[in-house]
C-alpha positions as CSV (number, residue, x, y, z in Angstrom):
1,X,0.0,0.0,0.0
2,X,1.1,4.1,-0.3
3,X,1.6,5.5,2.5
4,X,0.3,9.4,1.1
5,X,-2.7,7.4,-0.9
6,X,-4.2,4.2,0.1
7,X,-3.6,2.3,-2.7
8,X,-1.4,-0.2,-4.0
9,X,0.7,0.8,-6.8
10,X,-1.4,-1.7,-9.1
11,X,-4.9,-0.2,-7.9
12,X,-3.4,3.7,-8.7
13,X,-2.3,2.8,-11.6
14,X,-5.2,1.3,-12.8
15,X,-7.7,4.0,-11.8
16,X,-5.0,6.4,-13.3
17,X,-5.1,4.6,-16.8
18,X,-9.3,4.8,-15.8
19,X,-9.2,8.6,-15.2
20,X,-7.2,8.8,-19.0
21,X,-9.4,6.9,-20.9
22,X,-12.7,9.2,-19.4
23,X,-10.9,12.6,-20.1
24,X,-8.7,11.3,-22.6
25,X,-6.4,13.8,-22.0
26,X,-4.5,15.3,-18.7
27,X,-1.4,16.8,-18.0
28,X,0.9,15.1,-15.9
29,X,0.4,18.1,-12.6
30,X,-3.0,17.2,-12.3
31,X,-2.6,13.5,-11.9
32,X,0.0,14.7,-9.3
33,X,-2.6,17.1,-7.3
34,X,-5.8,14.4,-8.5
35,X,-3.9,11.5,-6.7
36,X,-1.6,13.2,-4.3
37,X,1.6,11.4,-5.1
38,X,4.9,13.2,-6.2
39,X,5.7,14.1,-9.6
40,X,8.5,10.9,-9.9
41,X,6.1,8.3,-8.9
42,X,3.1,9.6,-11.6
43,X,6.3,9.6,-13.8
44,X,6.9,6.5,-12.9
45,X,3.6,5.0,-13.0
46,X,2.5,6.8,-16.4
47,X,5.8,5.2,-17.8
48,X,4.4,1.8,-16.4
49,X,1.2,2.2,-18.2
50,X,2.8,3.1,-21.5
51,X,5.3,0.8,-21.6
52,X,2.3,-2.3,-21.2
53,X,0.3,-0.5,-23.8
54,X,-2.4,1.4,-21.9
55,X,-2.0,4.9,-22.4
56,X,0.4,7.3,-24.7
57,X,2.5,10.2,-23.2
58,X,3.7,13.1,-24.7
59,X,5.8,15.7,-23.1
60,X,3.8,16.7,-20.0
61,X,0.8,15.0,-20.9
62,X,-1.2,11.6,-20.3
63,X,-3.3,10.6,-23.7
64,X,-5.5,7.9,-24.2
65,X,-5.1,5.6,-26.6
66,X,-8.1,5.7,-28.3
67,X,-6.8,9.9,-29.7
68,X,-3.7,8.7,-29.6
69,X,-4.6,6.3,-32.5
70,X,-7.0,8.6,-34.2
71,X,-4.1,11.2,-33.9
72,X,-2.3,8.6,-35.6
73,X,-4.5,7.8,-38.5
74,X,-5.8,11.2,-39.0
75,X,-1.9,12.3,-39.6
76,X,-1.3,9.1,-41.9
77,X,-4.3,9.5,-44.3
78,X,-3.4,13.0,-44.7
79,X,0.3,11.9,-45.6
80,X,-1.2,9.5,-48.4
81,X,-3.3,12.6,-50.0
């Protein structure tokens, strides 16, 4: 368990990666204030999440992966034109 939230490093993380996908898109200071953990360990557990495939980060900010992807496609199709 955290000491400064309650939860378990699994359980914030996963109602982090649930807060991302309802907004879709949050910078990285109000996950801090939202959760009350330090900057490091959101940095730490936003890295977590990306690296297993749940969210996208950009510089400062959380994305979810469904804008991420449209993001993604929207830039492609208008690359093939």
């Amino acid at each position: 368990m955290s000491a400064s939230t309650g939860y378990s490093v699994e359980e914030r993380q996963r109602l982090i990666k649930e807060y991302i996908e309802e907004v879709k898109r949050v910078h990285v200071n109000d996950l801090v204030e939202l959760f009350h953990v330090s900057a490091s360990t959101m940095r730490n557990d936003l890295t977590t999440l990306e690296r297993n495939g749940l969210i996208k980060r950009t510089h400062g900010w959380a994305i979810a992966l469904s804008v991420a992807r449209v993001g993604k496609e929207s830039f492609v199709s208008m690359r093939m034109k």
